[in-house]
FITOR-882279 format. One record per residue: residue in three letters; x, y, z of N, C-alpha, C in turn. Coordinates in steps of 0.05 Angstrom, whole numbers, padded with zeros to 5 digits, always signed. Layout:
N
alaXYZXYZXYZ;...
***
This chain:
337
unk+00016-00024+00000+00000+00000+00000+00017+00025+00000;unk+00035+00024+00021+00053+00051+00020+00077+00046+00010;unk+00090+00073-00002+00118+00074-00024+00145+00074-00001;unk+00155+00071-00004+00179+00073+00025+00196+00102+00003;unk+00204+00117+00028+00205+00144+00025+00241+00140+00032;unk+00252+00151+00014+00290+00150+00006+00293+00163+00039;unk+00324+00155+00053+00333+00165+00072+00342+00192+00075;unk+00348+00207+00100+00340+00240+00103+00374+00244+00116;unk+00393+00252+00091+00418+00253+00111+00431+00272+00102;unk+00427+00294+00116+00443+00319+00112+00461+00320+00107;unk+00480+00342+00108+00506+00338+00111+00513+00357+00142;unk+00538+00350+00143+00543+00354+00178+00538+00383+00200;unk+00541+00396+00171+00535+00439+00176+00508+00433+00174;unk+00491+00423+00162+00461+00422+00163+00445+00421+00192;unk+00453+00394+00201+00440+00378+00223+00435+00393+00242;unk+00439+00421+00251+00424+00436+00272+00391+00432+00277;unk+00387+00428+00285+00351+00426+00289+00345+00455+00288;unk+00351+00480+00300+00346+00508+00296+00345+00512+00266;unk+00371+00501+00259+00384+00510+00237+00356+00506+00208;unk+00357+00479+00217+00333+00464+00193+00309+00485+00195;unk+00309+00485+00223+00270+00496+00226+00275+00520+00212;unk+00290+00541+00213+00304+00563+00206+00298+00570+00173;unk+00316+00551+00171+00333+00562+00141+00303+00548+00117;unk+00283+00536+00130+00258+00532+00111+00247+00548+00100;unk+00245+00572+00119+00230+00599+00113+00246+00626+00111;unk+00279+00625+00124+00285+00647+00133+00313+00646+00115;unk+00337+00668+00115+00351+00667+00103+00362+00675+00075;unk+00371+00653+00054+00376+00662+00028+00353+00649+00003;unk+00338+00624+00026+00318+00612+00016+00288+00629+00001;unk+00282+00639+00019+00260+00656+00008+00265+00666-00026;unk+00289+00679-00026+00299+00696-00057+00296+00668-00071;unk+00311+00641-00059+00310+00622-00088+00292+00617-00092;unk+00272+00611-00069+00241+00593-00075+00237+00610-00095;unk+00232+00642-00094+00211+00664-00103+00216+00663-00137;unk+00245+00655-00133+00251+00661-00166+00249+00630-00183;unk+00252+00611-00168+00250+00580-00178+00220+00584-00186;unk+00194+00594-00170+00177+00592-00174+00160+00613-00197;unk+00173+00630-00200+00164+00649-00214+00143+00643-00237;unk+00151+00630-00255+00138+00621-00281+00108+00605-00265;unk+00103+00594-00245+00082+00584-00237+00063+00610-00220;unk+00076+00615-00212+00060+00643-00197+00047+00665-00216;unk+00066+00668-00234+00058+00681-00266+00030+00668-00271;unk+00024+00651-00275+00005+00645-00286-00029+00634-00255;unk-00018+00644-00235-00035+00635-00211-00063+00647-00212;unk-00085+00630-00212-00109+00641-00205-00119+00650-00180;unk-00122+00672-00170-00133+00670-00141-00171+00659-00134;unk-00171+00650-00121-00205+00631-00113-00212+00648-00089;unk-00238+00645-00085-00247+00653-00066-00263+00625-00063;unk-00259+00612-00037-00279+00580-00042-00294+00585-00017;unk-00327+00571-00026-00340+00576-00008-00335+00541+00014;unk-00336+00556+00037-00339+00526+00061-00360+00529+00068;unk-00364+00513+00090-00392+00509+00113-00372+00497+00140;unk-00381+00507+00160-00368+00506+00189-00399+00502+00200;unk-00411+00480+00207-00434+00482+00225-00463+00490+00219;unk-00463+00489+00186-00489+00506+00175-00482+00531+00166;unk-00464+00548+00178-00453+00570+00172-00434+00570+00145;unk-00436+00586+00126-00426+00588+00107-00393+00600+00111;unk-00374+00597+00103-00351+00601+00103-00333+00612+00076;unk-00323+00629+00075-00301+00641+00056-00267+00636+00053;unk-00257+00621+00040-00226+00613+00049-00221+00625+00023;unk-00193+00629+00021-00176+00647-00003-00156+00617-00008;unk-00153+00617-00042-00132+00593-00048-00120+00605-00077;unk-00105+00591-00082-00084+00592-00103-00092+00583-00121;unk-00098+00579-00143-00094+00543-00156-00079+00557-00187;unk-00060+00539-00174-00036+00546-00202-00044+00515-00217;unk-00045+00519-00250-00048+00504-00263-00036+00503-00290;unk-00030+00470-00286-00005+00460-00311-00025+00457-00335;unk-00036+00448-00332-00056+00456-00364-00090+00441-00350;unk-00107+00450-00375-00131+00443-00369-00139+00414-00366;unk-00131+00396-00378-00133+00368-00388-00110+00348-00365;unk-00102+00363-00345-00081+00350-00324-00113+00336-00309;unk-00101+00317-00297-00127+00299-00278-00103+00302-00254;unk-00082+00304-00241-00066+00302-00221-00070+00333-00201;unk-00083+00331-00176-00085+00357-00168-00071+00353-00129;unk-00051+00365-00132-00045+00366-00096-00045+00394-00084;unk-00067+00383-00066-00086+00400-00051-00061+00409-00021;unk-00043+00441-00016-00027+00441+00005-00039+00459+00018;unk-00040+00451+00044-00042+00470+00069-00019+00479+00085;unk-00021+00506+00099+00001+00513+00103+00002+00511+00143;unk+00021+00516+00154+00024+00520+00176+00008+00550+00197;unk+00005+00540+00214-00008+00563+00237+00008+00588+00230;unk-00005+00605+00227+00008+00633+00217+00024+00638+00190;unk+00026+00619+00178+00034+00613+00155+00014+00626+00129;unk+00019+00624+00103-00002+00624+00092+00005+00611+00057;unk-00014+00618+00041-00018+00603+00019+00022+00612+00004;unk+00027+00632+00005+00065+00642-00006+00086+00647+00022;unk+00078+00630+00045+00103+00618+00046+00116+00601+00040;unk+00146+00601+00039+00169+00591+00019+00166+00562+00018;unk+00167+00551+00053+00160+00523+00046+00127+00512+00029;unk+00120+00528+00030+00097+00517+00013+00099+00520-00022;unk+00104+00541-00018+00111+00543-00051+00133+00529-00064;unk+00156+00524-00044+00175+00505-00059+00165+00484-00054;unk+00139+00472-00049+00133+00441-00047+00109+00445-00080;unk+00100+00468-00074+00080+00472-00096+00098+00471-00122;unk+00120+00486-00124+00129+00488-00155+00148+00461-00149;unk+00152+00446-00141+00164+00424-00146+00142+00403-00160;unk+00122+00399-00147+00101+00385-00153+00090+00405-00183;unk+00092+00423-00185+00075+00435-00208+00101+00425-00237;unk+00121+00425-00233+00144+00430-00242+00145+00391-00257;unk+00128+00377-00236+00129+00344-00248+00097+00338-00256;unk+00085+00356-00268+00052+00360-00278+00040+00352-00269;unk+00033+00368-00238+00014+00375-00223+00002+00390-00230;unk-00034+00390-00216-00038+00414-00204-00038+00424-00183;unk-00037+00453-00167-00041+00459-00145-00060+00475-00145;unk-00074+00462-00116-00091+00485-00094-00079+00485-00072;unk-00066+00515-00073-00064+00518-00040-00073+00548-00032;unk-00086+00532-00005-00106+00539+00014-00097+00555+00034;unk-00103+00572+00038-00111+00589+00057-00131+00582+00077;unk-00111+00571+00104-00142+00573+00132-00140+00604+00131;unk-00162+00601+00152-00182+00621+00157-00162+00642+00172;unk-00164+00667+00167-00164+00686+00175-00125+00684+00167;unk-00110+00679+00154-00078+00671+00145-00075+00681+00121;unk-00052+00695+00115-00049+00703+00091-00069+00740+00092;unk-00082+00738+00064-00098+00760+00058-00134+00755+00063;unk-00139+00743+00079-00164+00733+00082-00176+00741+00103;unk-00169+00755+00124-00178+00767+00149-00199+00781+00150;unk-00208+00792+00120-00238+00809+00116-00258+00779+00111;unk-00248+00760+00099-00280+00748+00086-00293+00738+00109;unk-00287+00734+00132-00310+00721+00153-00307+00744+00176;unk-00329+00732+00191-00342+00756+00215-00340+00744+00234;unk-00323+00714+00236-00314+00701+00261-00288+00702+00260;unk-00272+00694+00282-00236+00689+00276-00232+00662+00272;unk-00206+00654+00269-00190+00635+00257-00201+00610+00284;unk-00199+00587+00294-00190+00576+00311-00187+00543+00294;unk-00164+00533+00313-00157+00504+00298-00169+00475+00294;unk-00195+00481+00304-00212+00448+00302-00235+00462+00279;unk-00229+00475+00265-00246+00481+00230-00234+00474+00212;unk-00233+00441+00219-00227+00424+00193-00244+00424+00166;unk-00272+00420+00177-00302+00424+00163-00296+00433+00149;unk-00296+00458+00153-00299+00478+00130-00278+00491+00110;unk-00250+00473+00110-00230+00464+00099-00233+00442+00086;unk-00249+00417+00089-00259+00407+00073-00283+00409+00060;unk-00297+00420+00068-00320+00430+00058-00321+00447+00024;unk-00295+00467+00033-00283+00481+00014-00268+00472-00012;unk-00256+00439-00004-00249+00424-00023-00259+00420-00032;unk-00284+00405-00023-00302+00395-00040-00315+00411-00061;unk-00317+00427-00056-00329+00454-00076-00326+00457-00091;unk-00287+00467-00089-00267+00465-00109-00276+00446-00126;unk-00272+00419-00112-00263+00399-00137-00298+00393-00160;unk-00318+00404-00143-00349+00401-00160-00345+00420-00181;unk-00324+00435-00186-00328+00455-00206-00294+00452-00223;unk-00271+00437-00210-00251+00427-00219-00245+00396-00215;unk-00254+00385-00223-00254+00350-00226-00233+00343-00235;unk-00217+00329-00211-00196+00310-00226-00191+00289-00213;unk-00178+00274-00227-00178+00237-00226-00167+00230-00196;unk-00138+00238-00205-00123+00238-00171-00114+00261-00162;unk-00135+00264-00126-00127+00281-00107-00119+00275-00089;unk-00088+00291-00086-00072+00293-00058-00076+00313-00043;unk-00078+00305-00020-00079+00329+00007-00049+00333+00024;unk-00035+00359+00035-00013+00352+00042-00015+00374+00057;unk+00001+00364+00087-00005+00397+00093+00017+00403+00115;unk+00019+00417+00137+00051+00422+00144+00044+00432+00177;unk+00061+00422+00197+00050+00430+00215+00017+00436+00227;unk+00007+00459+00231-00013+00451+00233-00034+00442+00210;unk-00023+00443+00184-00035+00444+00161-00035+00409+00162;unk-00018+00396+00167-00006+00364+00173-00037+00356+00192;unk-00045+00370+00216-00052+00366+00232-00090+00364+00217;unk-00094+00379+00204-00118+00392+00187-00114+00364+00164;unk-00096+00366+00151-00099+00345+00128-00109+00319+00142;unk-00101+00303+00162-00102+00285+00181-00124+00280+00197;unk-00145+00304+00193-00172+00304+00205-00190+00302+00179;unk-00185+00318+00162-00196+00317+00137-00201+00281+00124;unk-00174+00269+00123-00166+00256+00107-00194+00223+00132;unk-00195+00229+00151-00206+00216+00172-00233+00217+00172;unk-00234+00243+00166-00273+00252+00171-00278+00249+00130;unk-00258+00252+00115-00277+00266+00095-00264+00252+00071;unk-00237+00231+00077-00215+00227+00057-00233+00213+00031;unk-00255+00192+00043-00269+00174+00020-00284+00197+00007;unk-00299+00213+00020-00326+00229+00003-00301+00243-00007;unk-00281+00256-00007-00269+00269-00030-00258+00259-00042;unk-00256+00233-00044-00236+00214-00068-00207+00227-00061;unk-00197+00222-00040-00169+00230-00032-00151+00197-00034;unk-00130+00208-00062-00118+00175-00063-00089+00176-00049;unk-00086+00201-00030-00065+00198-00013-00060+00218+00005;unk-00053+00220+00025-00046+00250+00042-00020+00243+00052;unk-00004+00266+00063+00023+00274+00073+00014+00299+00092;unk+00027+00283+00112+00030+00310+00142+00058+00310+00146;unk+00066+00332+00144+00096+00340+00161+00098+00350+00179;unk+00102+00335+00194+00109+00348+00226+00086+00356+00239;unk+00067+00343+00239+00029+00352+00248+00033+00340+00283;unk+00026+00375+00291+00023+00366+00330+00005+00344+00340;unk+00003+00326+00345-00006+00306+00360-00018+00316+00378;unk-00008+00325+00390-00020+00332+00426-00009+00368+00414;unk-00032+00377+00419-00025+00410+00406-00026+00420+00438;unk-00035+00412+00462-00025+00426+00485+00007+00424+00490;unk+00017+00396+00486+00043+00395+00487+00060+00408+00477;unk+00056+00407+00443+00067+00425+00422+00064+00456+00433;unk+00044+00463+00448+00046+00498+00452+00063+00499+00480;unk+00068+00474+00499+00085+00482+00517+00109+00478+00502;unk+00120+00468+00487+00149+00469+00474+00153+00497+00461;unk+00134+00501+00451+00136+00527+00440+00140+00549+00458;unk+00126+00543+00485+00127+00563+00505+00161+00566+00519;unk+00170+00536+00513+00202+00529+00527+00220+00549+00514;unk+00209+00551+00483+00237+00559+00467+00229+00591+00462;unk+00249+00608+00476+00244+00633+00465+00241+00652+00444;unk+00257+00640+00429+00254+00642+00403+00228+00631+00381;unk+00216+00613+00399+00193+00607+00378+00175+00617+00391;unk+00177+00618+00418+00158+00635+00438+00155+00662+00427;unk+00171+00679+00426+00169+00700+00404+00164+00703+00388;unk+00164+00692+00370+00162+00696+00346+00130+00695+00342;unk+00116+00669+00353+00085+00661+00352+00069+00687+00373;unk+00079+00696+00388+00072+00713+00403+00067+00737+00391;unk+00082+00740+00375+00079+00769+00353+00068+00775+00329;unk+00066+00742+00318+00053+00745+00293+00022+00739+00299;unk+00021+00718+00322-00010+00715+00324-00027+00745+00336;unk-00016+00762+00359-00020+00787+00356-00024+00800+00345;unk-00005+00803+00328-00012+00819+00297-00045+00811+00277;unk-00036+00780+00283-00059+00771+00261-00094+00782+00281;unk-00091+00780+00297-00127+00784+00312-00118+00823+00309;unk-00103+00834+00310-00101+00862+00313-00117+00869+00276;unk-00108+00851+00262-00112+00849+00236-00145+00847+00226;unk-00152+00822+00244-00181+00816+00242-00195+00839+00260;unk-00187+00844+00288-00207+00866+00289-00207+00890+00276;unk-00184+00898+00265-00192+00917+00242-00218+00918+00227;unk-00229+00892+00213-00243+00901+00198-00269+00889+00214;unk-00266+00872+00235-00284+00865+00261-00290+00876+00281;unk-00280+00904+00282-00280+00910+00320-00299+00899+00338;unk-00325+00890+00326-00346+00883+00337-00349+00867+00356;unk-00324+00845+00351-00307+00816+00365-00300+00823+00391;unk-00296+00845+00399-00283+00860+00429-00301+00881+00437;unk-00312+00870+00456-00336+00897+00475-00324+00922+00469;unk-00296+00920+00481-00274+00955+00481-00262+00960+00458;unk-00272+00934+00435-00255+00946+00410-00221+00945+00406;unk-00212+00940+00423-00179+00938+00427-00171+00912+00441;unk-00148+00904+00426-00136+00884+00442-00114+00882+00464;unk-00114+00874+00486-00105+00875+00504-00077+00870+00500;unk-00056+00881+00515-00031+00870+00508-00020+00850+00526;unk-00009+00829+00514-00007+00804+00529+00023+00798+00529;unk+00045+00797+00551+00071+00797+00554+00077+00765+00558;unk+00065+00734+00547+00072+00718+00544+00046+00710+00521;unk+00054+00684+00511+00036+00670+00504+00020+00653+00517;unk+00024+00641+00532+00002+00626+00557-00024+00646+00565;unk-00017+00673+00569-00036+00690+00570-00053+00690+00549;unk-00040+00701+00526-00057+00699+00503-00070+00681+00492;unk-00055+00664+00496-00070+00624+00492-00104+00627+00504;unk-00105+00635+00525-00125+00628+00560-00146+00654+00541;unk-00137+00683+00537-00154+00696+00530-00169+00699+00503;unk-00155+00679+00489-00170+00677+00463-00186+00661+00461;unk-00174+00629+00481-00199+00606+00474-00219+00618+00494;unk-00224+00638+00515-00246+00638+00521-00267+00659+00509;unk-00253+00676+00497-00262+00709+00482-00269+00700+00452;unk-00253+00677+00437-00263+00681+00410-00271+00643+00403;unk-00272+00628+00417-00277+00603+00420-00304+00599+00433;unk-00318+00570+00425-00331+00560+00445-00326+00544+00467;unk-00300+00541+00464-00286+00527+00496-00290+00545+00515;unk-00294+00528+00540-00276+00542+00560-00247+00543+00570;unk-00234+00534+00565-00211+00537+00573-00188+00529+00551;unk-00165+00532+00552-00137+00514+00534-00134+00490+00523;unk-00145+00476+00557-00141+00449+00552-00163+00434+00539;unk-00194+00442+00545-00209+00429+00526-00207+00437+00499;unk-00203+00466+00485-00192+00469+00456-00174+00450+00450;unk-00148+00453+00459-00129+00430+00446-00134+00405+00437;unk-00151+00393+00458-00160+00373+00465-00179+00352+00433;unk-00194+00385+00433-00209+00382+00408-00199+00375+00375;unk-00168+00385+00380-00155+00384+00346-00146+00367+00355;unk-00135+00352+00380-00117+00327+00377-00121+00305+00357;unk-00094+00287+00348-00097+00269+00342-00089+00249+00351;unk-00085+00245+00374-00080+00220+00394-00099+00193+00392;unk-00098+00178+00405-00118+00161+00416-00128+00146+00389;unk-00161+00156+00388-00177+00136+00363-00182+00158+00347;unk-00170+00182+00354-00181+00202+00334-00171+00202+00297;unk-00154+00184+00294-00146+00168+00261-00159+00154+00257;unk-00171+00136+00272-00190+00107+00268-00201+00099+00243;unk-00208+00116+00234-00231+00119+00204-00214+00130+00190;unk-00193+00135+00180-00168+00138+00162-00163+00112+00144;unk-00179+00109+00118-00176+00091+00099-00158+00101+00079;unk-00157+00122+00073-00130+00132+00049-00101+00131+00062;unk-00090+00118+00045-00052+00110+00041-00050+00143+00059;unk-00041+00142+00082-00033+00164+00080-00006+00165+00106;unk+00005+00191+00104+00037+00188+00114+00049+00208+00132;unk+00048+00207+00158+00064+00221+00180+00091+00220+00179;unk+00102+00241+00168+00137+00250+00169+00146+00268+00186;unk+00162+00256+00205+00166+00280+00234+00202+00281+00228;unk+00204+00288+00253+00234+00285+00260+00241+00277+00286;unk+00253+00268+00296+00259+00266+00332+00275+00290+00337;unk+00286+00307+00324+00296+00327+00334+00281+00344+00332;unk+00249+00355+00329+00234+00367+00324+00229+00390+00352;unk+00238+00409+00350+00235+00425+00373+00207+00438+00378;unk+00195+00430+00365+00159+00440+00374+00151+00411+00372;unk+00143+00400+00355+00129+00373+00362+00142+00348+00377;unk+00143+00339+00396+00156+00313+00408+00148+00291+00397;unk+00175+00280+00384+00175+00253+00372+00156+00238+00386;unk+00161+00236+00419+00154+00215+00434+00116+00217+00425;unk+00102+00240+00430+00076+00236+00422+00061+00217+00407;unk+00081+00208+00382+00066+00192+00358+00065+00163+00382;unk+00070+00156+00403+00060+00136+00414+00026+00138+00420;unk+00016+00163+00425+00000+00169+00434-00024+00161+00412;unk-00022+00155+00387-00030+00151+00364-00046+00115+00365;unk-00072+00112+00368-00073+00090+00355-00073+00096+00329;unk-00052+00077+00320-00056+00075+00288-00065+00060+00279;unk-00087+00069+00254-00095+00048+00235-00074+00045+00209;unk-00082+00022+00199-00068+00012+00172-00060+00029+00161;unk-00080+00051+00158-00071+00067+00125-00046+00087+00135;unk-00047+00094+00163-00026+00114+00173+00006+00102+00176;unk+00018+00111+00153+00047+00097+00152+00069+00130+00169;unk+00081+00118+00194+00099+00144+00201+00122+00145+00197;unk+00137+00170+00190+00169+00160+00174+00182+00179+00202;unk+00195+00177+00211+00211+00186+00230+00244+00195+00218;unk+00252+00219+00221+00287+00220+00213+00298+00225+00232;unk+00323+00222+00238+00340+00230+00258+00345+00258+00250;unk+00350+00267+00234+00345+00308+00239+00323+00315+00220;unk+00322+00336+00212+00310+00354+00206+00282+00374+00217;unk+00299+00381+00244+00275+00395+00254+00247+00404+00247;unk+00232+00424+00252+00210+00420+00245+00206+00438+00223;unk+00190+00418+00204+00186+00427+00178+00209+00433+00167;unk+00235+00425+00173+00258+00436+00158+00259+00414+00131;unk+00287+00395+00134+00293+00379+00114+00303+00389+00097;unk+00324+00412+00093+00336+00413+00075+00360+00395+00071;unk+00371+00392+00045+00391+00363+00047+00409+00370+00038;unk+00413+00392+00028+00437+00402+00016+00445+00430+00021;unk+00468+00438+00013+00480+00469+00019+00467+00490-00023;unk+00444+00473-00040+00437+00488-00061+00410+00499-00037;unk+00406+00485-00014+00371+00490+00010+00356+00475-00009;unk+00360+00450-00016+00332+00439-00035+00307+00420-00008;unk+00295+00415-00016+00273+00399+00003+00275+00368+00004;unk+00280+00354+00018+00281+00330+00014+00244+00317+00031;unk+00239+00347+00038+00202+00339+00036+00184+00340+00015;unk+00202+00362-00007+00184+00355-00029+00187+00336-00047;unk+00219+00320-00049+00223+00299-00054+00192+00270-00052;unk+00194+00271-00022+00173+00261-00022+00151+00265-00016;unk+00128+00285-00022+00115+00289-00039+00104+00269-00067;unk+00123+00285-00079+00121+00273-00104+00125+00247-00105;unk+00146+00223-00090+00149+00201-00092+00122+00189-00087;unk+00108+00197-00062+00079+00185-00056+00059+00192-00073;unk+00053+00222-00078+00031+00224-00093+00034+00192-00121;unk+00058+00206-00134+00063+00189-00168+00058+00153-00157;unk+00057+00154-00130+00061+00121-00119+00037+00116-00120;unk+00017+00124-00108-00014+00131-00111-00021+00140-00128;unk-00015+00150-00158-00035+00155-00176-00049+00131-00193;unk-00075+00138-00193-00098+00120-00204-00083+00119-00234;unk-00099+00094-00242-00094+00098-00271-00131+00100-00287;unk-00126+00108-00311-00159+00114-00315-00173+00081-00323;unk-00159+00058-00331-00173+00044-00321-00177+00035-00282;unk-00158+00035-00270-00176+00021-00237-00193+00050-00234;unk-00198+00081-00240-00213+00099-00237-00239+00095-00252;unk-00241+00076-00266-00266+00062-00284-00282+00037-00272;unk-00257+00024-00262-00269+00000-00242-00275+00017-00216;
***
């Protein structure tokens, strides 16, 4: 059922776990992705796709760069928490895959990227629904043979609920999570350990609700957002102010994927972490009953969401990618049977 995925071996200046998580998004990388990708972005359609969250209608913003009309191959990427549809790791997974005649949709969650006006609620992370909801849409008005779902961090975490609740009704003939939090309370105390990532999430998620009440104030009795000098604070005041939780721990609780929450996961599909992963702990994937279809690849480095394998910064995640999707593509006869 599953393709076995080539070994992940840096070279020796690589192997920092900072270094990996780092140099994905930050650095000299960004300039190469932007310009490797160019000719695909040139030609990008922007979507507005409609979802459903609960009866409620939903607005998500997506990409869909396309290799020609008559392609049936479409991989569907999600991006990471605070991330959005043009960051670098996504687009260098997008123009790699576009680059071996794909297509791409990539998606924009809610309220990420340029999308902060289309809804009158905020972002929060158990609105899988209406991320698939939104696929489905897509694909009633773009039909193709074989769809992959792939998604990154928390996008990993989203593909993996999707692929569980929704993988058969969308004809999904494979999914890929990289580095998807298991236990997302755990993952936010790691995050809370490292100051540097503590910061960094602390400032952009700030920014992003400062963003939404802009065109929301309505969201805050006083109209302003409070200033919050950790993230634990801000964690506590959002799931109770813009959530239906009460508290941290039942939110988290809710996107996990521990326990039986894979159970119903019939599509080939593939957890790629790292043990040196400084936000997600290796050790979690115990926490996982797994079914059949969930194959997990484990490396000895490449921090989180990193994997670069060389000193050109190429991806040895989009490597595979592509190895699984092309491993899983239908052919149009078993798509007939």
């Amino acid at each position: 059922m599953h393709t076995v995925l080539p070994p992940f071996i840096p070279p020796a200046g690589l192997r920092n776990t900072h270094l990996q998580s780092m140099l994905n998004s930050l650095g000299p990388r960004p300039w190469q992705v932007n310009r490797r990708s160019a000719t695909m972005v040139a030609r990008t359609q922007p979507l507005v796709l409609n979802g459903e969250h609960q009866g409620k209608p939903v607005k998500l913003l997506a990409h869909f760069d396309q290799v020609d009309r008559s392609n049936q191959r479409l991989a569907i990427l999600l991006h990471g928490w605070e991330g959005s549809i043009e960051s670098t790791y996504l687009l260098s997974a997008a123009n790699h895959l576009y680059r071996q005649g794909f297509n791409i949709l990539r998606l924009n969650l809610r309220d990420h990227g340029e999308s902060f006006h289309l809804n009158d609620t905020t972002f929060n992370s158990t609105l899988s629904e209406e991320v698939a909801t939104a696929i489905a849409n897509f694909l009633a008005r773009h039909p193709h043979r074989d769809r992959y779902l792939a998604g990154y961090s928390l996008g990993g975490n989203f593909a993996l609920r999707i692929a569980a609740d929704a993988g058969e009704a969308l004809s999904l003939s494979a999914v890929a999570a990289i580095c998807p939090p298991v236990d997302p309370a755990h993952a936010m105390k790691k995050i809370m350990e490292g100051a540097m990532y503590r910061d960094y999430f602390l400032d952009k998620w700030s920014g992003s609700l400062k963003k939404k009440l802009h065109y929301f104030p309505e969201l805050l009795e006083h109209n302003a957002l409070p200033r919050f000098e950790s993230l634990a604070a801000l964690n506590d005041y959002f799931v109770s102010t813009f959530t239906p939780f009460q508290h941290a721990a039942e939110y988290f609780a809710d996107y996990a994927i521990y326990e039986d929450r894979l159970t119903a996961l019939s599509v080939p599909s593939y957890l790629i972490t790292s043990e040196d992963d400084p936000i997600v702990p290796v050790s979690d994937l115990g926490l996982i009953n797994r079914p059949a279809a969930l194959k997990v690849e484990v490396t000895k480095f490449g921090g989180h969401c990193g994997f670069i394998e060389n000193y050109r910064l190429e991806s040895w995640s989009d490597r595979c990618l592509s190895l699984i999707f092309n491993h899983h593509q239908n052919t149009p006869e078993s798509a007939h049977c």
